[in-house]
LOKEMAR-473262 format. One line per 8 residues: number of its first residue (from 0); their letters; for each residue y, z, x of N, C-alpha, C, O. Coordinates in pm, whole numbers, always signed. Layout:
residues N
NUM	A	Y Z X Y Z X Y Z X Y Z X | ...
***
This chain:
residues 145
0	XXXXXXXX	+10191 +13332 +7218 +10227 +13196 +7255 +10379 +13182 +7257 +10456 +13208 +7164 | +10411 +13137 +7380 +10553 +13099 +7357 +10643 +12992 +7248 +10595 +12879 +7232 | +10756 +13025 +7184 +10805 +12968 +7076 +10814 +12797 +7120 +10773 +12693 +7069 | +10894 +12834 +7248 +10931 +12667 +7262 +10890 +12679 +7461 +10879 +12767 +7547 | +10881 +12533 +7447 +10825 +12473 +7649 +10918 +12550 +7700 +10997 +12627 +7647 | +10892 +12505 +7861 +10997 +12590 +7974 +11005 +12404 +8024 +10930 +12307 +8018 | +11130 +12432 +8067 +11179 +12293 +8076 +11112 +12298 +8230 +11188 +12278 +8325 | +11013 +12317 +8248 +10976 +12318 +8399 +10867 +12232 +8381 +10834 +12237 +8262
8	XXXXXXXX	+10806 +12165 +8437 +10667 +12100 +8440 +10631 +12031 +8557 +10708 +11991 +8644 | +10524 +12021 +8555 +10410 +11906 +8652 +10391 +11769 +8684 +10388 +11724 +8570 | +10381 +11699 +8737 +10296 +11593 +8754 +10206 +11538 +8848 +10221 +11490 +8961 | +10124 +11553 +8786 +9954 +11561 +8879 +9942 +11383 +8898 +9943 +11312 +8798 | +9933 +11340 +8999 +9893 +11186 +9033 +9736 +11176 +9103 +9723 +11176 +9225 | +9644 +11170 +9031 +9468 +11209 +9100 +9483 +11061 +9144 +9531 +10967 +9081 | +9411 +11066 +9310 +9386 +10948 +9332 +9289 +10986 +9460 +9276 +11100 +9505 | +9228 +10875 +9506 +9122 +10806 +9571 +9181 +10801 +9712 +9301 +10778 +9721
16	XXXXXXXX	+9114 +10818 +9814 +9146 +10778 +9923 +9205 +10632 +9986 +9271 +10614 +10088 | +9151 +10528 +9879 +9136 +10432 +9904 +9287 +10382 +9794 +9318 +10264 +9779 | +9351 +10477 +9740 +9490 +10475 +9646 +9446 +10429 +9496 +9532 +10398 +9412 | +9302 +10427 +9467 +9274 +10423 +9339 +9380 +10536 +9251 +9394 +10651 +9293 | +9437 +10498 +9153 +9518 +10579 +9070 +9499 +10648 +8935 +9606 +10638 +8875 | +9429 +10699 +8879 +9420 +10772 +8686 +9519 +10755 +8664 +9612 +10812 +8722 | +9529 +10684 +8587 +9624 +10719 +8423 +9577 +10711 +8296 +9490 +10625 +8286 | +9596 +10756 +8220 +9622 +10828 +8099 +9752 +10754 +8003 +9874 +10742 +8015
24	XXXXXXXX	+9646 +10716 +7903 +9686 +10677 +7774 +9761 +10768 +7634 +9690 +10799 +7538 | +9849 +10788 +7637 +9927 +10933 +7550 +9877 +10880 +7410 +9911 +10764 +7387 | +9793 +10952 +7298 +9797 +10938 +7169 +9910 +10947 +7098 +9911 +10857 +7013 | +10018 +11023 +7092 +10139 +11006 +7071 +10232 +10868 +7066 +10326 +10843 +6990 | +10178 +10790 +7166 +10207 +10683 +7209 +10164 +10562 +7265 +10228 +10505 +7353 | +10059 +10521 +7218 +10004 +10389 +7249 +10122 +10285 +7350 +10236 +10242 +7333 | +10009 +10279 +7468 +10114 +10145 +7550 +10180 +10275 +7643 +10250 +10233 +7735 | +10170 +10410 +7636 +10247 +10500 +7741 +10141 +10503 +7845 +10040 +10565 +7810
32	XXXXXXXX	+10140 +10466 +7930 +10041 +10522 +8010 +10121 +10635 +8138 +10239 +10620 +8173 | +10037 +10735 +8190 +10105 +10823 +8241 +9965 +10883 +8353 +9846 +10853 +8340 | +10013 +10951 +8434 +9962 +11030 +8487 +9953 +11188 +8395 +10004 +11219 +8288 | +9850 +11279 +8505 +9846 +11436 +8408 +9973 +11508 +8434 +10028 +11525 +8543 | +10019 +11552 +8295 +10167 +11591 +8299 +10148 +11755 +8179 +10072 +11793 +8091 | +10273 +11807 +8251 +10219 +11942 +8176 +10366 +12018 +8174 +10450 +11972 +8251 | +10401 +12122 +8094 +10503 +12243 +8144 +10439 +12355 +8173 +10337 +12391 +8114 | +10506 +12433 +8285 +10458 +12557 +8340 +10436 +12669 +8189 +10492 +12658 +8080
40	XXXXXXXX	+10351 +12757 +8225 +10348 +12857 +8126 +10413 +12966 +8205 +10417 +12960 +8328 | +10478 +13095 +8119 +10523 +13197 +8160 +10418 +13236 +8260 +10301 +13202 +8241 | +10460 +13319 +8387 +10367 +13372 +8469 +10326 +13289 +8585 +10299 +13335 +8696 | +10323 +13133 +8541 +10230 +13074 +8638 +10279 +13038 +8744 +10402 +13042 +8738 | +10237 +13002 +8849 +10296 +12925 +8997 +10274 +12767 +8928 +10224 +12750 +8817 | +10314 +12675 +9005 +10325 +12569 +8963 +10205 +12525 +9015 +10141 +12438 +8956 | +10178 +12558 +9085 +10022 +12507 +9122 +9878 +12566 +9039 +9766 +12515 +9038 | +9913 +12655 +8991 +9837 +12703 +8855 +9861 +12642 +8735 +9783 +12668 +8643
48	XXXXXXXX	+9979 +12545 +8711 +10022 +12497 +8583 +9969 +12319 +8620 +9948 +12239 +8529 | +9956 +12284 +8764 +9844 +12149 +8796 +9728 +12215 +8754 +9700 +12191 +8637 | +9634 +12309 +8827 +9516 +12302 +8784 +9509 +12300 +8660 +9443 +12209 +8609 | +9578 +12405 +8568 +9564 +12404 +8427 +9577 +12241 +8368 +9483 +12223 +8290 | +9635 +12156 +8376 +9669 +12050 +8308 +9565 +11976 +8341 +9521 +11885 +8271 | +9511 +12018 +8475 +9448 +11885 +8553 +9317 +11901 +8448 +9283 +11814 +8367 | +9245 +12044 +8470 +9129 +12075 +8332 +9166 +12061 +8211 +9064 +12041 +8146 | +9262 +12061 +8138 +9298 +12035 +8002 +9256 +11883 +7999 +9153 +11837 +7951
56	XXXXXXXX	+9352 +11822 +8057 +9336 +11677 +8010 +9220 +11590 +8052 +9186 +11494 +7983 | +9141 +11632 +8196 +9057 +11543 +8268 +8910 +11602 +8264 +8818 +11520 +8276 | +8871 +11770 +8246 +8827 +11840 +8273 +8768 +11840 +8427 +8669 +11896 +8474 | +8846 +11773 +8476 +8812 +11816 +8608 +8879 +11946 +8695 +8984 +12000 +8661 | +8815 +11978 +8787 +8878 +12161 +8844 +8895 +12121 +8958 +8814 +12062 +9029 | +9076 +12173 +8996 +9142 +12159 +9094 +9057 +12203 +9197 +9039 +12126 +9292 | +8999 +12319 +9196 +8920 +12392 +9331 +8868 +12272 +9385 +8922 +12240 +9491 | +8766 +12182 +9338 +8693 +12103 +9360 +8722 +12019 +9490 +8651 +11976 +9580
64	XXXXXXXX	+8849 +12014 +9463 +8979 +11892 +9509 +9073 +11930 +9576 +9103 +12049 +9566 | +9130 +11864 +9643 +9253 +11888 +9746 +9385 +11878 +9647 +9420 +11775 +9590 | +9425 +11954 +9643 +9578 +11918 +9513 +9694 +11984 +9648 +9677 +12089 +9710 | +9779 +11912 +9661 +9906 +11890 +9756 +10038 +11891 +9657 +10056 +11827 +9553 | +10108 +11971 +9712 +10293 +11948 +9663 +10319 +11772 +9704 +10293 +11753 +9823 | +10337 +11721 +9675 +10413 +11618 +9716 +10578 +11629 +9802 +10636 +11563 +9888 | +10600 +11715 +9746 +10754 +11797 +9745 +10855 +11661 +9710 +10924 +11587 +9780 | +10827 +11670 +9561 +10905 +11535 +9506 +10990 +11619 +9357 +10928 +11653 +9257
72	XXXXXXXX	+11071 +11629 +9367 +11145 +11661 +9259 +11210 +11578 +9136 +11310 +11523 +9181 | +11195 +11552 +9021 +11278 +11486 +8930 +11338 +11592 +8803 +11283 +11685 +8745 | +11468 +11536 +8790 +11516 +11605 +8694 +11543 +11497 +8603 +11564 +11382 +8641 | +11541 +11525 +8512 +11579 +11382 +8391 +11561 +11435 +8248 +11495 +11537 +8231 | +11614 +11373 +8151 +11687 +11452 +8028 +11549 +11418 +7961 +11485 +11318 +7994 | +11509 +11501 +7869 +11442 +11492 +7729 +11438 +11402 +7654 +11525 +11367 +7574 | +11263 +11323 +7686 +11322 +11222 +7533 +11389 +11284 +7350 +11336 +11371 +7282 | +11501 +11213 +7316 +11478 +11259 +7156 +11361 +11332 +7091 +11357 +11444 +7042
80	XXXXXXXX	+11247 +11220 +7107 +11145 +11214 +7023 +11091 +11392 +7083 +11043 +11472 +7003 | +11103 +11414 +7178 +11071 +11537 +7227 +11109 +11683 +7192 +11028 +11771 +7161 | +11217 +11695 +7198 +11332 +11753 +7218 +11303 +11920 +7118 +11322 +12035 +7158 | +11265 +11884 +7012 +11193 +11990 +6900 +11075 +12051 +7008 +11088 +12146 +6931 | +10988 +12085 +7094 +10978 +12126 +7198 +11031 +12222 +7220 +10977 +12331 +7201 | +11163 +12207 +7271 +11218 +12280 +7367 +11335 +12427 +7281 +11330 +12487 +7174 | +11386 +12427 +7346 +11525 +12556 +7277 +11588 +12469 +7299 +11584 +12395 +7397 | +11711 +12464 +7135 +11799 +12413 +7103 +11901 +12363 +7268 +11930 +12245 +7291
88	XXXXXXXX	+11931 +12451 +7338 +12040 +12407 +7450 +11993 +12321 +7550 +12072 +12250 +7613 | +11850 +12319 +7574 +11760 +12290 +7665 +11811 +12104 +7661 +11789 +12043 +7557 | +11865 +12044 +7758 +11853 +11868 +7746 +11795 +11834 +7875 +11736 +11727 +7857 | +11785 +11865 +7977 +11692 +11841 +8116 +11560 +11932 +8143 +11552 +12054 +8132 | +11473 +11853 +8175 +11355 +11908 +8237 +11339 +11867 +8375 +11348 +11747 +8400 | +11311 +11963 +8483 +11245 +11933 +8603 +11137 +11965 +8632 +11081 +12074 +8625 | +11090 +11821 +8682 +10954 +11804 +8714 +10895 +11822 +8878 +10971 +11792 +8971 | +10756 +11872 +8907 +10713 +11887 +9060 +10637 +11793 +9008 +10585 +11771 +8899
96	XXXXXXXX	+10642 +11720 +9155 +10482 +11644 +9160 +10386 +11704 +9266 +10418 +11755 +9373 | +10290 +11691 +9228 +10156 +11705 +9289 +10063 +11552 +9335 +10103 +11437 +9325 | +9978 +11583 +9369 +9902 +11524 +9410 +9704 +11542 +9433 +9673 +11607 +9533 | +9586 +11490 +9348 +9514 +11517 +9370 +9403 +11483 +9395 +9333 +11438 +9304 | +9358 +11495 +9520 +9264 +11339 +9571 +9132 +11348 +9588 +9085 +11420 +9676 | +9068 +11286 +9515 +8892 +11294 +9488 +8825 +11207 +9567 +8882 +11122 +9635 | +8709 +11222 +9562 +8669 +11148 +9695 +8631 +11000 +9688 +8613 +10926 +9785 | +8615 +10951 +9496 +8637 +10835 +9468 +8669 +10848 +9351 +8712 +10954 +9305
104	XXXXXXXX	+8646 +10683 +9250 +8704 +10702 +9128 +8599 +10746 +9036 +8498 +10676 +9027 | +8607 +10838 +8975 +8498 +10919 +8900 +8542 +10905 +8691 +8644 +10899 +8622 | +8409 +10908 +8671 +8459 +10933 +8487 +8523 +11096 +8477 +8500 +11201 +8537 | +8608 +11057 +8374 +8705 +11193 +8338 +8692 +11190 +8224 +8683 +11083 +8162 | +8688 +11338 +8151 +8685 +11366 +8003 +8826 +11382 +7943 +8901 +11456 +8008 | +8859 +11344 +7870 +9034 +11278 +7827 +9026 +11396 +7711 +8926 +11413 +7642 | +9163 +11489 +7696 +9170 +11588 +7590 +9231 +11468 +7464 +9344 +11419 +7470 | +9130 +11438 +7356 +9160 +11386 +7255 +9280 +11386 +7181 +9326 +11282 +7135
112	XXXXXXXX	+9331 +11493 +7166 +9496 +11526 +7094 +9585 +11498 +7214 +9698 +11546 +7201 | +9570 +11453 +7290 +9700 +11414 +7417 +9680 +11241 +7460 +9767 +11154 +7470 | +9553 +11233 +7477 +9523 +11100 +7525 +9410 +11028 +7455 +9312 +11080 +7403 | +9443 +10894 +7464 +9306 +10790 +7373 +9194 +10771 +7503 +9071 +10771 +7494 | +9268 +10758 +7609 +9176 +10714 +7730 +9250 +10683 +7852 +9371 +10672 +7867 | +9150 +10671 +7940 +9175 +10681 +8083 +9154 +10485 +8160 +9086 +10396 +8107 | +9245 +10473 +8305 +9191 +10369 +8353 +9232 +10399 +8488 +9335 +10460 +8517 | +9125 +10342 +8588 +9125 +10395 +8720 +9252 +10253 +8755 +9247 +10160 +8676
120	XXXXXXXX	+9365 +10244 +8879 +9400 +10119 +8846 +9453 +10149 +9033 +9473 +10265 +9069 | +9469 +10049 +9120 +9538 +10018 +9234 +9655 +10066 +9251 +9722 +10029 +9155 | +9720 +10133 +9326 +9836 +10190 +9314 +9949 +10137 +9305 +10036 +10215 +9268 | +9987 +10012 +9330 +10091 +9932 +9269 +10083 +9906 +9143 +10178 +9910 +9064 | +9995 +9884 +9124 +9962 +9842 +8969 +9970 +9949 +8891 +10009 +9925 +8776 | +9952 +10033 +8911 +9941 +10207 +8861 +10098 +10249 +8808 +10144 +10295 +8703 | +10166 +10198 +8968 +10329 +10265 +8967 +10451 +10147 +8865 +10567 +10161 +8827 | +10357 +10042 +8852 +10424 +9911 +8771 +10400 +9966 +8601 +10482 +9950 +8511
128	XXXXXXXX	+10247 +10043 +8588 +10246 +10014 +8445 +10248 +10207 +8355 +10207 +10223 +8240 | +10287 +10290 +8418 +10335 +10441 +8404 +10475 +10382 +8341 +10545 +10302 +8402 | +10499 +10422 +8237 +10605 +10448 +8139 +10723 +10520 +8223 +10828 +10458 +8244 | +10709 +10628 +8263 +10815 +10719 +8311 +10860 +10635 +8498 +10802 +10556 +8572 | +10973 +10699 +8504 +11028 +10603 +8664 +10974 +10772 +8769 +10915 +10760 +8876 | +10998 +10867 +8730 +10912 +10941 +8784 +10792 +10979 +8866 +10766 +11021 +8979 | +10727 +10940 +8747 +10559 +10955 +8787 +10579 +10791 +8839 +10520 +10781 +8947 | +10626 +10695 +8810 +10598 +10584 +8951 +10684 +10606 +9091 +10651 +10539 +9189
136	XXXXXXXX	+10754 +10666 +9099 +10794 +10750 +9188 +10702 +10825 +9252 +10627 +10757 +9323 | +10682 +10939 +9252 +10487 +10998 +9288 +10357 +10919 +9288 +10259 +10963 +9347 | +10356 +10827 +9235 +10280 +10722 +9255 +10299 +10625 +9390 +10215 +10591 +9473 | +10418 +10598 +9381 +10462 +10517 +9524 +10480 +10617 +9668 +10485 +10561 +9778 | +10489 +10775 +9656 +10521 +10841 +9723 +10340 +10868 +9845 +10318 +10911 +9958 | +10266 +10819 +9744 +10132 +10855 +9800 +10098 +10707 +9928 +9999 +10686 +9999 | +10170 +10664 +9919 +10180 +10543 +10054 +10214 +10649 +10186 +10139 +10691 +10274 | +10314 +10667 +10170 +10400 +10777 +10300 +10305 +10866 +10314 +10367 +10946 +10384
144	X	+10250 +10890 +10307 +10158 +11060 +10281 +10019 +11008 +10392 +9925 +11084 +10413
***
């Protein structure tokens, strides 16, 4: 197992044809709500580090599903609260977004040590109530698309 993250990571935005949106409730943090978010592991393509997150947290399997680059990039610094994570020098992480669209809004199995629970929500409403400016960023990006 690696000592500390790779400042590289994911963000998976699952949604509905119809722009239904998942998010995800962080146990860490009550009131965070987020989309599926992850860091790459050594080895992986980034599209192996979506599916991985997407089954960790939702147990749902990318194959299933259409998962798309968005080709949306964010770079943005480490929360504090985070930061023990990473290697000491490490203060930015960049993030890919993804995208992954089911054919409606379906129940998802929530990984207990990451999240309390899930809510399917409209995509404005989705990109208004995500904690990070990011993931409402990828959230709003699924209009254009």
């Amino acid at each position: 197992m690696e000592r500390y993250k790779t400042p590289i990571s994911v963000l998976v935005v699952i949604h509905t044809p119809d722009l239904q949106v998942l998010l995800l409730e962080r146990t860490d943090h009550p009131g965070y709500w987020q989309s599926v978010t992850g860091s790459q592991h050594q080895g992986e393509t980034l599209s192996q580090t979506a599916a991985r997150e997407i089954a960790e947290e939702t147990g749902l399997n990318a194959a299933s599903f259409l998962l798309t680059d968005l080709n949306l990039l964010s770079k943005y610094e480490i929360f504090q609260e985070w930061k023990w994570r990473y290697a000491p020098e490490v203060t930015h992480n960049t993030e890919h977004a993804f995208g992954l669209l089911l054919p409606e809004s379906i129940p998802v199995t929530v990984a207990a040590r990451e999240h309390l629970c899930y809510t399917w929500l409209p995509l404005q409403e989705a990109a208004e109530k995500v904690f990070s400016w990011s993931n409402a960023e990828a959230i709003r990006k699924l209009v254009t698309r």
